[in-house]
C-alpha positions as CSV (number, residue, x, y, z in Angstrom):
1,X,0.0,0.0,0.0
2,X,1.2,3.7,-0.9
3,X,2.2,6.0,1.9
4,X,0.2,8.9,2.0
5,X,2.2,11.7,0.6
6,X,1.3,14.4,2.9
7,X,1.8,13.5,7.1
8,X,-0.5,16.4,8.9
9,X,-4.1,15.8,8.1
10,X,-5.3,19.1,9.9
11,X,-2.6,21.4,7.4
12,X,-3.7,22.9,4.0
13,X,-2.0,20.4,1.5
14,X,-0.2,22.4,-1.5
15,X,0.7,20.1,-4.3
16,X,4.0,21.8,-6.3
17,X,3.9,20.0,-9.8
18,X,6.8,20.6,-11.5
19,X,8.1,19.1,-15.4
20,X,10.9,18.3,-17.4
21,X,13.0,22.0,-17.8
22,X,11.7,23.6,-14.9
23,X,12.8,26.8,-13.2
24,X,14.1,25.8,-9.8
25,X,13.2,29.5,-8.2
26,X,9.3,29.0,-8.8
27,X,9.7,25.8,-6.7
28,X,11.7,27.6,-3.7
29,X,9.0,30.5,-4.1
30,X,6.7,28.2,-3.0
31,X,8.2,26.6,-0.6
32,X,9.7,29.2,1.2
33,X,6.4,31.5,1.4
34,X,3.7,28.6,2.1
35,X,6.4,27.0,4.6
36,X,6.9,30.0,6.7
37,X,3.0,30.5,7.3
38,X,2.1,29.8,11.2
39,X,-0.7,30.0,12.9
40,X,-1.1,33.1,14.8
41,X,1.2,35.3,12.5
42,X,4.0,33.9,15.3
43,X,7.3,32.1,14.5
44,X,6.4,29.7,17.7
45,X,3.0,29.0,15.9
46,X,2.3,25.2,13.8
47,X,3.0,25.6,10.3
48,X,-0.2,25.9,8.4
49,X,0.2,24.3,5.2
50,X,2.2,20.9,4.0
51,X,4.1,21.3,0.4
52,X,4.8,18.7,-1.7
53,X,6.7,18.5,-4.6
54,X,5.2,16.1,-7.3
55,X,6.2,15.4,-11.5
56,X,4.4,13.2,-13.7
57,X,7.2,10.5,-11.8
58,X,9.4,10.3,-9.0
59,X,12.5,11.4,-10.5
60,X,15.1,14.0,-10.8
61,X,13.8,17.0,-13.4
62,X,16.1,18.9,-15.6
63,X,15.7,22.2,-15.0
64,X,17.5,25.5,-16.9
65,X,20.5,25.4,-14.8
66,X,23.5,22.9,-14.8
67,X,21.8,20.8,-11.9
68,X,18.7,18.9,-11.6
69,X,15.9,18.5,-8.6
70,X,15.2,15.6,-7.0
71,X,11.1,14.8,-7.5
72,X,10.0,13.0,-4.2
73,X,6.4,12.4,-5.3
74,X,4.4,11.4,-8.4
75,X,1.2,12.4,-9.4
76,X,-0.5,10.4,-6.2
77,X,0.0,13.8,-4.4
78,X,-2.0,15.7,-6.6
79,X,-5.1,13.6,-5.1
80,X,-4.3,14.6,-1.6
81,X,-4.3,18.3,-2.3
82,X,-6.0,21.2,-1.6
83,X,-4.2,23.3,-4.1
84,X,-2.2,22.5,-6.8
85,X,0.5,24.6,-8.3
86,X,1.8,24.4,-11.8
87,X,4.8,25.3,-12.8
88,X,6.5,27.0,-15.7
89,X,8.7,24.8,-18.0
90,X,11.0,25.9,-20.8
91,X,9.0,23.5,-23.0
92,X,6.1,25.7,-23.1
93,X,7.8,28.2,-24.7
94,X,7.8,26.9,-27.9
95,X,4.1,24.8,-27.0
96,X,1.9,24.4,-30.9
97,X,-0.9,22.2,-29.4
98,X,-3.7,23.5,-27.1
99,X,-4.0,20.1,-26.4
100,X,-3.0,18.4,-23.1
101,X,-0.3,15.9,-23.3
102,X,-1.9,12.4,-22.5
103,X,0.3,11.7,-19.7
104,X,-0.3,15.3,-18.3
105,X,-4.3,14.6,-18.7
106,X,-3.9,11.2,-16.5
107,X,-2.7,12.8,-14.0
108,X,-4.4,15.5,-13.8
109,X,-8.0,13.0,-13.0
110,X,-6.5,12.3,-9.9
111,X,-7.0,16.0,-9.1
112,X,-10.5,16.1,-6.3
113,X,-13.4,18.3,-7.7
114,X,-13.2,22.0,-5.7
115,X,-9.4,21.8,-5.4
116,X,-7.9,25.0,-5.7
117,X,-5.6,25.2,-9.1
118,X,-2.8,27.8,-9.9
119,X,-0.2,29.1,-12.0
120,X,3.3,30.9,-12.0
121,X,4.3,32.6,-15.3
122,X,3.7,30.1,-18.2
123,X,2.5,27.4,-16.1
124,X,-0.7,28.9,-17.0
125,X,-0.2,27.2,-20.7
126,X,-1.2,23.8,-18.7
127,X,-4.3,24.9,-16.9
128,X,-5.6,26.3,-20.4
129,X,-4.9,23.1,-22.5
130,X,-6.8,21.4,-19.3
131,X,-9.9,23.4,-19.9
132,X,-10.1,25.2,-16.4
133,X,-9.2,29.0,-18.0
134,X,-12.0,28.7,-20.5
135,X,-14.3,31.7,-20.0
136,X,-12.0,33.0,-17.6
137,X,-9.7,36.1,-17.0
138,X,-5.7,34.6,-16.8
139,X,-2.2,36.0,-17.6
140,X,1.2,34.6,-17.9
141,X,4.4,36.3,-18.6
142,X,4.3,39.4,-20.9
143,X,6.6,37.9,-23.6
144,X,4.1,35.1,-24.4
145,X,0.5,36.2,-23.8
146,X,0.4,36.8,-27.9
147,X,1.0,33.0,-28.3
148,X,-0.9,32.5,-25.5
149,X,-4.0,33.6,-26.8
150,X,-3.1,32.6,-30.2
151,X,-3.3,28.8,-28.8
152,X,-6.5,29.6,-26.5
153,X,-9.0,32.2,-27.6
154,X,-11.3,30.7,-25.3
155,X,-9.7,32.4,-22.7
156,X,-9.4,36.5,-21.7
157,X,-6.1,37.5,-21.6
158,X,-4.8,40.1,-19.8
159,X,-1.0,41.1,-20.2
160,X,-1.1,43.9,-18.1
161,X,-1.5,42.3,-14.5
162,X,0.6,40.1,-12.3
163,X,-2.1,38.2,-11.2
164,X,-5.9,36.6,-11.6
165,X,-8.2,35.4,-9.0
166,X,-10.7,33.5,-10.5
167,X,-11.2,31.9,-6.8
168,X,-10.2,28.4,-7.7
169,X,-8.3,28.6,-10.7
170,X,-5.6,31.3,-10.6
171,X,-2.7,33.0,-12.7
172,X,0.2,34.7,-12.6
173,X,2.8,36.4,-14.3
174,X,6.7,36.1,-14.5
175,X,8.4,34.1,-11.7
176,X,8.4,36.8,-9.3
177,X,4.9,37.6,-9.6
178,X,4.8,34.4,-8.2
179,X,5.4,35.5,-5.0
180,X,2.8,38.0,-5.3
181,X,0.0,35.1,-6.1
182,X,1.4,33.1,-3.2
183,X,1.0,36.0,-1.1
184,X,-2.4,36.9,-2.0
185,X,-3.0,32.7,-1.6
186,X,-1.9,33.0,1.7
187,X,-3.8,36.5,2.5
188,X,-7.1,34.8,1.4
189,X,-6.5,31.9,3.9
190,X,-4.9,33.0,6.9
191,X,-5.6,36.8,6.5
192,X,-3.2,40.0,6.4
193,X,-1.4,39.3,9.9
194,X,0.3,36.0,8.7
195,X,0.6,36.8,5.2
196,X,2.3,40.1,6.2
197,X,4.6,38.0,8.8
198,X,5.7,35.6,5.9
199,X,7.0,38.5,3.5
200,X,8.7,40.2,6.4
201,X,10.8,37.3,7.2
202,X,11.1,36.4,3.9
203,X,12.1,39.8,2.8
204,X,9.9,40.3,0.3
205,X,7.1,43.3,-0.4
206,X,3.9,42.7,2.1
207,X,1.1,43.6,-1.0
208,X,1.2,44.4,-4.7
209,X,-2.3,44.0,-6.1
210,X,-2.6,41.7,-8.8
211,X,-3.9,44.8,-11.4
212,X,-0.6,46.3,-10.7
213,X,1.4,46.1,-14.2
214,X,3.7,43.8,-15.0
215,X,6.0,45.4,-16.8
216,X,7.3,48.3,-14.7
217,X,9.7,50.7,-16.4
218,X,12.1,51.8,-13.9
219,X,11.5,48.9,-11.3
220,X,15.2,50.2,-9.4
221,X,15.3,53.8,-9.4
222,X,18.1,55.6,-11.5
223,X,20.2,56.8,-8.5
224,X,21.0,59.9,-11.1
225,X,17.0,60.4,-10.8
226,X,14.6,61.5,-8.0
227,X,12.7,58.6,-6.4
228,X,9.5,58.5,-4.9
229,X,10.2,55.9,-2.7
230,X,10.5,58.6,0.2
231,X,6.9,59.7,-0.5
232,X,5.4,56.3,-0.1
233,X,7.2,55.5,3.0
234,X,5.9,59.7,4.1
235,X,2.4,58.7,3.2
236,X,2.1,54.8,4.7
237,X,2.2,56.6,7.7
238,X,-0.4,58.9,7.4
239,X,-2.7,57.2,5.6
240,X,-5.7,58.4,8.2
241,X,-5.4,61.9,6.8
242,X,-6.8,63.2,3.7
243,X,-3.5,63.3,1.6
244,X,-3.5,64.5,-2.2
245,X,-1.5,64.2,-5.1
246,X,0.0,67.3,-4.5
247,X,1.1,66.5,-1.3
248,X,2.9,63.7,-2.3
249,X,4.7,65.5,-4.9
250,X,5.9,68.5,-2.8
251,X,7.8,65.2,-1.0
252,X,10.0,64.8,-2.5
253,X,10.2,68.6,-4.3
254,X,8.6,67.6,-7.3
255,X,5.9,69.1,-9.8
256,X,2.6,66.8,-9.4
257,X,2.8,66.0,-13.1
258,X,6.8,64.9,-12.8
259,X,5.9,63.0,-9.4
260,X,2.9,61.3,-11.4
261,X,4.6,60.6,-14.4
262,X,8.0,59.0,-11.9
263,X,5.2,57.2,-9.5
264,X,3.7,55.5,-13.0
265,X,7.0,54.3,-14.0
266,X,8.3,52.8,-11.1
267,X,5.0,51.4,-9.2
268,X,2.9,50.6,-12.6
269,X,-0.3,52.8,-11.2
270,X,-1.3,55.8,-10.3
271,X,-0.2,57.1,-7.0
272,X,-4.2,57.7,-5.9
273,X,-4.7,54.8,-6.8
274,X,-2.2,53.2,-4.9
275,X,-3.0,55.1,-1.6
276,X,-6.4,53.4,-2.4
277,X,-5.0,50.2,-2.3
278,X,-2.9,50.8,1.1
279,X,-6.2,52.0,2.5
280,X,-7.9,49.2,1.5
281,X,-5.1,47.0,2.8
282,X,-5.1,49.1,6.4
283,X,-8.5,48.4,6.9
284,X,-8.0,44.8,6.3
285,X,-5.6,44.4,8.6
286,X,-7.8,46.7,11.3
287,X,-10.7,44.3,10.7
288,X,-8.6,41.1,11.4
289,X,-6.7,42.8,14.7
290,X,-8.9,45.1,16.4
291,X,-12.8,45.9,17.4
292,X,-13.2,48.8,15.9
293,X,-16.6,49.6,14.7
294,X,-16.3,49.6,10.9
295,X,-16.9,53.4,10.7
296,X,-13.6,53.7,13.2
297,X,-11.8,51.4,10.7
298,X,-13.1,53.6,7.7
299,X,-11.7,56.6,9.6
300,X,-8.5,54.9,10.9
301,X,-7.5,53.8,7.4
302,X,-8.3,57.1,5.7
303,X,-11.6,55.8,4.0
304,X,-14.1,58.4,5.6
305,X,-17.0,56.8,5.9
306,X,-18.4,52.9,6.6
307,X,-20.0,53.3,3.4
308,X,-16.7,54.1,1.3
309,X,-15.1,51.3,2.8
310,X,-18.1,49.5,2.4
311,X,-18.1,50.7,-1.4
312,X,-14.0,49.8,-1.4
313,X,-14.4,47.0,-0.1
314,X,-16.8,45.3,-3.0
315,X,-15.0,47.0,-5.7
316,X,-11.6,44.9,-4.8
317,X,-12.1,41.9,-2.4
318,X,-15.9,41.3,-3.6
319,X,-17.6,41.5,0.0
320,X,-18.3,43.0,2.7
321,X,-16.4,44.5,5.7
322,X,-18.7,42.9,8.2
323,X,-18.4,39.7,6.5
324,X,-14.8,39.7,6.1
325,X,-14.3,40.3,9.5
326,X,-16.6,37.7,10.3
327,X,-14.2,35.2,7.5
328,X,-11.3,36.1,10.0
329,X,-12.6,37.3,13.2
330,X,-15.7,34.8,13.7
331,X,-16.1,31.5,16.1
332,X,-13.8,29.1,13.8
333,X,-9.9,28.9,14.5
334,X,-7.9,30.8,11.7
335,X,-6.6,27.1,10.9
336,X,-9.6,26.0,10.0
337,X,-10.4,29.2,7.2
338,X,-9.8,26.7,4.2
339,X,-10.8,23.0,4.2
Protein backbone atom coordinates (compact mmCIF):
# COMPACT_ATOMS: atom_id res chain seq x y z
CA UNK A 1 0.00 0.00 0.00
CA UNK A 2 1.18 3.66 -0.86
CA UNK A 3 2.19 5.96 1.89
CA UNK A 4 0.18 8.87 2.03
CA UNK A 5 2.17 11.70 0.59
CA UNK A 6 1.25 14.35 2.89
CA UNK A 7 1.82 13.53 7.13
CA UNK A 8 -0.54 16.37 8.89
CA UNK A 9 -4.09 15.82 8.05
CA UNK A 10 -5.26 19.12 9.86
CA UNK A 11 -2.57 21.40 7.44
CA UNK A 12 -3.70 22.90 4.03
CA UNK A 13 -2.01 20.42 1.47
CA UNK A 14 -0.25 22.42 -1.47
CA UNK A 15 0.70 20.08 -4.27
CA UNK A 16 3.95 21.76 -6.28
CA UNK A 17 3.86 19.98 -9.84
CA UNK A 18 6.81 20.56 -11.48
CA UNK A 19 8.11 19.09 -15.39
CA UNK A 20 10.89 18.34 -17.35
CA UNK A 21 13.04 22.00 -17.83
CA UNK A 22 11.68 23.59 -14.89
CA UNK A 23 12.81 26.78 -13.16
CA UNK A 24 14.05 25.78 -9.79
CA UNK A 25 13.22 29.45 -8.16
CA UNK A 26 9.25 28.99 -8.82
CA UNK A 27 9.74 25.79 -6.68
CA UNK A 28 11.65 27.59 -3.73
CA UNK A 29 8.96 30.54 -4.10
CA UNK A 30 6.67 28.17 -3.00
CA UNK A 31 8.16 26.57 -0.60
CA UNK A 32 9.66 29.19 1.23
CA UNK A 33 6.38 31.51 1.41
CA UNK A 34 3.68 28.56 2.06
CA UNK A 35 6.43 26.96 4.61
CA UNK A 36 6.90 30.02 6.69
CA UNK A 37 3.03 30.47 7.32
CA UNK A 38 2.11 29.81 11.15
CA UNK A 39 -0.75 29.99 12.95
CA UNK A 40 -1.12 33.09 14.79
CA UNK A 41 1.18 35.25 12.55
CA UNK A 42 4.03 33.92 15.29
CA UNK A 43 7.32 32.05 14.53
CA UNK A 44 6.43 29.68 17.71
CA UNK A 45 2.99 29.03 15.87
CA UNK A 46 2.33 25.25 13.79
CA UNK A 47 3.00 25.61 10.34
CA UNK A 48 -0.20 25.95 8.44
CA UNK A 49 0.20 24.32 5.16
CA UNK A 50 2.22 20.93 4.03
CA UNK A 51 4.08 21.27 0.45
CA UNK A 52 4.80 18.66 -1.68
CA UNK A 53 6.65 18.47 -4.58
CA UNK A 54 5.23 16.10 -7.33
CA UNK A 55 6.22 15.38 -11.52
CA UNK A 56 4.43 13.22 -13.69
CA UNK A 57 7.24 10.51 -11.77
CA UNK A 58 9.43 10.28 -8.98
CA UNK A 59 12.46 11.36 -10.46
CA UNK A 60 15.06 13.99 -10.75
CA UNK A 61 13.77 16.99 -13.37
CA UNK A 62 16.09 18.88 -15.57
CA UNK A 63 15.67 22.22 -15.05
CA UNK A 64 17.53 25.49 -16.92
CA UNK A 65 20.49 25.37 -14.82
CA UNK A 66 23.45 22.90 -14.84
CA UNK A 67 21.79 20.78 -11.92
CA UNK A 68 18.69 18.85 -11.61
CA UNK A 69 15.92 18.50 -8.58
CA UNK A 70 15.19 15.55 -6.98
CA UNK A 71 11.10 14.81 -7.53
CA UNK A 72 10.05 13.00 -4.16
CA UNK A 73 6.44 12.40 -5.34
CA UNK A 74 4.36 11.40 -8.44
CA UNK A 75 1.19 12.44 -9.40
CA UNK A 76 -0.49 10.39 -6.22
CA UNK A 77 0.05 13.85 -4.40
CA UNK A 78 -2.05 15.75 -6.57
CA UNK A 79 -5.09 13.56 -5.13
CA UNK A 80 -4.29 14.61 -1.57
CA UNK A 81 -4.33 18.33 -2.33
CA UNK A 82 -6.01 21.16 -1.57
CA UNK A 83 -4.20 23.30 -4.08
CA UNK A 84 -2.21 22.49 -6.85
CA UNK A 85 0.48 24.64 -8.27
CA UNK A 86 1.77 24.41 -11.80
CA UNK A 87 4.81 25.34 -12.76
CA UNK A 88 6.51 26.99 -15.65
CA UNK A 89 8.68 24.82 -17.95
CA UNK A 90 10.98 25.87 -20.84
CA UNK A 91 8.95 23.51 -23.00
CA UNK A 92 6.13 25.75 -23.06
CA UNK A 93 7.81 28.25 -24.72
CA UNK A 94 7.79 26.86 -27.89
CA UNK A 95 4.12 24.83 -27.02
CA UNK A 96 1.85 24.39 -30.87
CA UNK A 97 -0.93 22.21 -29.43
CA UNK A 98 -3.71 23.51 -27.06
CA UNK A 99 -4.01 20.06 -26.42
CA UNK A 100 -3.04 18.43 -23.07
CA UNK A 101 -0.29 15.93 -23.26
CA UNK A 102 -1.91 12.44 -22.53
CA UNK A 103 0.29 11.67 -19.70
CA UNK A 104 -0.34 15.30 -18.32
CA UNK A 105 -4.32 14.55 -18.69
CA UNK A 106 -3.91 11.25 -16.51
CA UNK A 107 -2.72 12.81 -14.04
CA UNK A 108 -4.43 15.46 -13.82
CA UNK A 109 -7.99 13.03 -13.04
CA UNK A 110 -6.49 12.30 -9.91
CA UNK A 111 -7.04 15.95 -9.10
CA UNK A 112 -10.55 16.05 -6.32
CA UNK A 113 -13.35 18.31 -7.69
CA UNK A 114 -13.19 22.02 -5.72
CA UNK A 115 -9.40 21.82 -5.36
CA UNK A 116 -7.85 24.95 -5.74
CA UNK A 117 -5.63 25.20 -9.14
CA UNK A 118 -2.80 27.83 -9.87
CA UNK A 119 -0.22 29.09 -11.96
CA UNK A 120 3.32 30.85 -12.02
CA UNK A 121 4.35 32.60 -15.31
CA UNK A 122 3.68 30.06 -18.19
CA UNK A 123 2.47 27.35 -16.13
CA UNK A 124 -0.65 28.93 -17.03
CA UNK A 125 -0.20 27.18 -20.67
CA UNK A 126 -1.16 23.76 -18.69
CA UNK A 127 -4.29 24.86 -16.93
CA UNK A 128 -5.58 26.27 -20.37
CA UNK A 129 -4.93 23.05 -22.53
CA UNK A 130 -6.80 21.43 -19.31
CA UNK A 131 -9.92 23.43 -19.95
CA UNK A 132 -10.07 25.20 -16.41
CA UNK A 133 -9.21 29.00 -18.02
CA UNK A 134 -11.99 28.67 -20.45
CA UNK A 135 -14.30 31.75 -20.01
CA UNK A 136 -12.03 33.03 -17.57
CA UNK A 137 -9.66 36.12 -16.98
CA UNK A 138 -5.70 34.62 -16.82
CA UNK A 139 -2.24 35.99 -17.62
CA UNK A 140 1.24 34.56 -17.88
CA UNK A 141 4.37 36.26 -18.65
CA UNK A 142 4.29 39.45 -20.92
CA UNK A 143 6.56 37.86 -23.62
CA UNK A 144 4.12 35.08 -24.35
CA UNK A 145 0.54 36.20 -23.76
CA UNK A 146 0.43 36.78 -27.88
CA UNK A 147 0.96 33.01 -28.34
CA UNK A 148 -0.90 32.47 -25.52
CA UNK A 149 -3.96 33.61 -26.82
CA UNK A 150 -3.14 32.61 -30.18
CA UNK A 151 -3.27 28.76 -28.77
CA UNK A 152 -6.49 29.64 -26.46
CA UNK A 153 -8.98 32.22 -27.64
CA UNK A 154 -11.26 30.66 -25.27
CA UNK A 155 -9.71 32.43 -22.65
CA UNK A 156 -9.37 36.46 -21.66
CA UNK A 157 -6.11 37.52 -21.61
CA UNK A 158 -4.76 40.14 -19.78
CA UNK A 159 -1.04 41.05 -20.18
CA UNK A 160 -1.11 43.86 -18.13
CA UNK A 161 -1.54 42.32 -14.51
CA UNK A 162 0.59 40.06 -12.27
CA UNK A 163 -2.08 38.21 -11.22
CA UNK A 164 -5.85 36.57 -11.63
CA UNK A 165 -8.16 35.42 -8.99
CA UNK A 166 -10.73 33.46 -10.46
CA UNK A 167 -11.16 31.90 -6.78
CA UNK A 168 -10.23 28.41 -7.73
CA UNK A 169 -8.26 28.57 -10.66
CA UNK A 170 -5.61 31.28 -10.56
CA UNK A 171 -2.70 32.95 -12.73
CA UNK A 172 0.18 34.69 -12.64
CA UNK A 173 2.81 36.38 -14.29
CA UNK A 174 6.72 36.06 -14.46
CA UNK A 175 8.44 34.14 -11.70
CA UNK A 176 8.37 36.76 -9.25
CA UNK A 177 4.86 37.62 -9.56
CA UNK A 178 4.79 34.35 -8.16
CA UNK A 179 5.41 35.52 -5.05
CA UNK A 180 2.77 37.97 -5.29
CA UNK A 181 0.00 35.06 -6.10
CA UNK A 182 1.36 33.12 -3.18
CA UNK A 183 1.03 35.98 -1.06
CA UNK A 184 -2.44 36.87 -1.96
CA UNK A 185 -2.99 32.74 -1.59
CA UNK A 186 -1.91 32.99 1.72
CA UNK A 187 -3.81 36.48 2.50
CA UNK A 188 -7.13 34.85 1.39
CA UNK A 189 -6.54 31.89 3.85
CA UNK A 190 -4.94 32.99 6.89
CA UNK A 191 -5.63 36.80 6.51
CA UNK A 192 -3.18 39.98 6.37
CA UNK A 193 -1.37 39.29 9.94
CA UNK A 194 0.26 35.97 8.68
CA UNK A 195 0.65 36.77 5.20
CA UNK A 196 2.32 40.06 6.18
CA UNK A 197 4.57 37.98 8.77
CA UNK A 198 5.67 35.64 5.87
CA UNK A 199 7.03 38.54 3.55
CA UNK A 200 8.73 40.24 6.36
CA UNK A 201 10.83 37.27 7.16
CA UNK A 202 11.12 36.36 3.90
CA UNK A 203 12.11 39.84 2.80
CA UNK A 204 9.94 40.33 0.34
CA UNK A 205 7.10 43.31 -0.36
CA UNK A 206 3.93 42.74 2.10
CA UNK A 207 1.13 43.56 -0.96
CA UNK A 208 1.19 44.42 -4.73
CA UNK A 209 -2.28 44.02 -6.07
CA UNK A 210 -2.59 41.67 -8.77
CA UNK A 211 -3.91 44.75 -11.42
CA UNK A 212 -0.60 46.31 -10.66
CA UNK A 213 1.44 46.14 -14.24
CA UNK A 214 3.66 43.77 -15.01
CA UNK A 215 5.99 45.41 -16.83
CA UNK A 216 7.34 48.28 -14.66
CA UNK A 217 9.65 50.66 -16.43
CA UNK A 218 12.13 51.81 -13.91
CA UNK A 219 11.46 48.93 -11.27
CA UNK A 220 15.23 50.19 -9.42
CA UNK A 221 15.26 53.80 -9.40
CA UNK A 222 18.11 55.57 -11.47
CA UNK A 223 20.18 56.82 -8.51
CA UNK A 224 20.95 59.94 -11.05
CA UNK A 225 16.97 60.43 -10.83
CA UNK A 226 14.55 61.49 -7.98
CA UNK A 227 12.66 58.64 -6.44
CA UNK A 228 9.47 58.54 -4.94
CA UNK A 229 10.22 55.90 -2.65
CA UNK A 230 10.47 58.65 0.21
CA UNK A 231 6.90 59.69 -0.52
CA UNK A 232 5.42 56.32 -0.05
CA UNK A 233 7.19 55.54 3.04
CA UNK A 234 5.94 59.68 4.07
CA UNK A 235 2.40 58.70 3.15
CA UNK A 236 2.11 54.75 4.71
CA UNK A 237 2.19 56.61 7.71
CA UNK A 238 -0.40 58.87 7.44
CA UNK A 239 -2.70 57.22 5.64
CA UNK A 240 -5.69 58.42 8.18
CA UNK A 241 -5.41 61.85 6.79
CA UNK A 242 -6.83 63.19 3.68
CA UNK A 243 -3.54 63.30 1.61
CA UNK A 244 -3.51 64.55 -2.19
CA UNK A 245 -1.50 64.23 -5.15
CA UNK A 246 0.04 67.30 -4.53
CA UNK A 247 1.08 66.50 -1.29
CA UNK A 248 2.92 63.69 -2.27
CA UNK A 249 4.73 65.47 -4.94
CA UNK A 250 5.88 68.52 -2.82
CA UNK A 251 7.77 65.20 -0.96
CA UNK A 252 10.03 64.76 -2.55
CA UNK A 253 10.19 68.63 -4.30
CA UNK A 254 8.56 67.58 -7.28
CA UNK A 255 5.89 69.12 -9.81
CA UNK A 256 2.61 66.82 -9.43
CA UNK A 257 2.83 66.03 -13.05
CA UNK A 258 6.80 64.88 -12.76
CA UNK A 259 5.86 62.98 -9.38
CA UNK A 260 2.87 61.28 -11.39
CA UNK A 261 4.62 60.63 -14.39
CA UNK A 262 8.02 59.01 -11.93
CA UNK A 263 5.18 57.23 -9.47
CA UNK A 264 3.65 55.46 -12.99
CA UNK A 265 6.98 54.25 -14.04
CA UNK A 266 8.25 52.85 -11.07
CA UNK A 267 5.01 51.39 -9.18
CA UNK A 268 2.91 50.58 -12.60
CA UNK A 269 -0.25 52.76 -11.22
CA UNK A 270 -1.29 55.81 -10.28
CA UNK A 271 -0.20 57.09 -7.01
CA UNK A 272 -4.15 57.75 -5.88
CA UNK A 273 -4.69 54.83 -6.82
CA UNK A 274 -2.18 53.17 -4.94
CA UNK A 275 -2.98 55.15 -1.64
CA UNK A 276 -6.41 53.42 -2.40
CA UNK A 277 -5.02 50.17 -2.27
CA UNK A 278 -2.92 50.84 1.13
CA UNK A 279 -6.19 52.02 2.53
CA UNK A 280 -7.89 49.16 1.45
CA UNK A 281 -5.06 46.98 2.83
CA UNK A 282 -5.13 49.09 6.36
CA UNK A 283 -8.54 48.39 6.87
CA UNK A 284 -8.02 44.78 6.30
CA UNK A 285 -5.57 44.35 8.61
CA UNK A 286 -7.83 46.66 11.33
CA UNK A 287 -10.67 44.29 10.73
CA UNK A 288 -8.65 41.11 11.45
CA UNK A 289 -6.69 42.76 14.72
CA UNK A 290 -8.88 45.10 16.40
CA UNK A 291 -12.84 45.86 17.44
CA UNK A 292 -13.15 48.83 15.94
CA UNK A 293 -16.62 49.61 14.69
CA UNK A 294 -16.27 49.57 10.94
CA UNK A 295 -16.86 53.45 10.71
CA UNK A 296 -13.59 53.68 13.17
CA UNK A 297 -11.81 51.37 10.74
CA UNK A 298 -13.07 53.63 7.66
CA UNK A 299 -11.68 56.65 9.62
CA UNK A 300 -8.48 54.92 10.93
CA UNK A 301 -7.50 53.83 7.42
CA UNK A 302 -8.34 57.14 5.74
CA UNK A 303 -11.59 55.80 3.96
CA UNK A 304 -14.11 58.43 5.56
CA UNK A 305 -17.03 56.81 5.94
CA UNK A 306 -18.43 52.94 6.61
CA UNK A 307 -20.00 53.32 3.40
CA UNK A 308 -16.69 54.10 1.27
CA UNK A 309 -15.08 51.34 2.84
CA UNK A 310 -18.11 49.45 2.37
CA UNK A 311 -18.10 50.74 -1.35
CA UNK A 312 -13.98 49.79 -1.41
CA UNK A 313 -14.42 47.01 -0.14
CA UNK A 314 -16.81 45.29 -3.00
CA UNK A 315 -15.02 47.02 -5.73
CA UNK A 316 -11.59 44.95 -4.80
CA UNK A 317 -12.13 41.87 -2.43
CA UNK A 318 -15.95 41.29 -3.60
CA UNK A 319 -17.61 41.46 0.04
CA UNK A 320 -18.30 42.98 2.68
CA UNK A 321 -16.44 44.50 5.71
CA UNK A 322 -18.66 42.86 8.20
CA UNK A 323 -18.45 39.70 6.47
CA UNK A 324 -14.80 39.71 6.10
CA UNK A 325 -14.34 40.29 9.53
CA UNK A 326 -16.60 37.67 10.27
CA UNK A 327 -14.23 35.20 7.48
CA UNK A 328 -11.35 36.07 10.00
CA UNK A 329 -12.55 37.26 13.20
CA UNK A 330 -15.70 34.80 13.67
CA UNK A 331 -16.07 31.47 16.06
CA UNK A 332 -13.76 29.12 13.78
CA UNK A 333 -9.94 28.87 14.51
CA UNK A 334 -7.90 30.82 11.71
CA UNK A 335 -6.62 27.11 10.88
CA UNK A 336 -9.57 26.00 10.02
CA UNK A 337 -10.36 29.24 7.18
CA UNK A 338 -9.77 26.67 4.24
CA UNK A 339 -10.84 22.97 4.20
Amino acid sequence: MAMAVFIHPTRHHVAVFARQKMLPIELGIVHQLFGQARKGASADGKPLYEVATCALRAEAVRTDGDFTVNVPHGPEALAEADTVIVLSSYEDYEQTDPRLPTPLAEAFTRIRPGTRMASICTGAFVLASAGLLDGRAATTHWRYTEQFARLFPGVEVDADVLYTDGDDVLTSAGCASGIDLCLHMIRSDYGTAVAGDVARRTVVPPHREGGQAQYVRHPVPDPSSASTAAARHWALQRLHEPLTLGDLASQQAMSIRNFNRRFRDEVGTTPMTWLTQQRVERARELLEESDLPVDQVAAQAGLGTAANLRQHFQSALGTSPSAYRATFRGPHDVGAARP
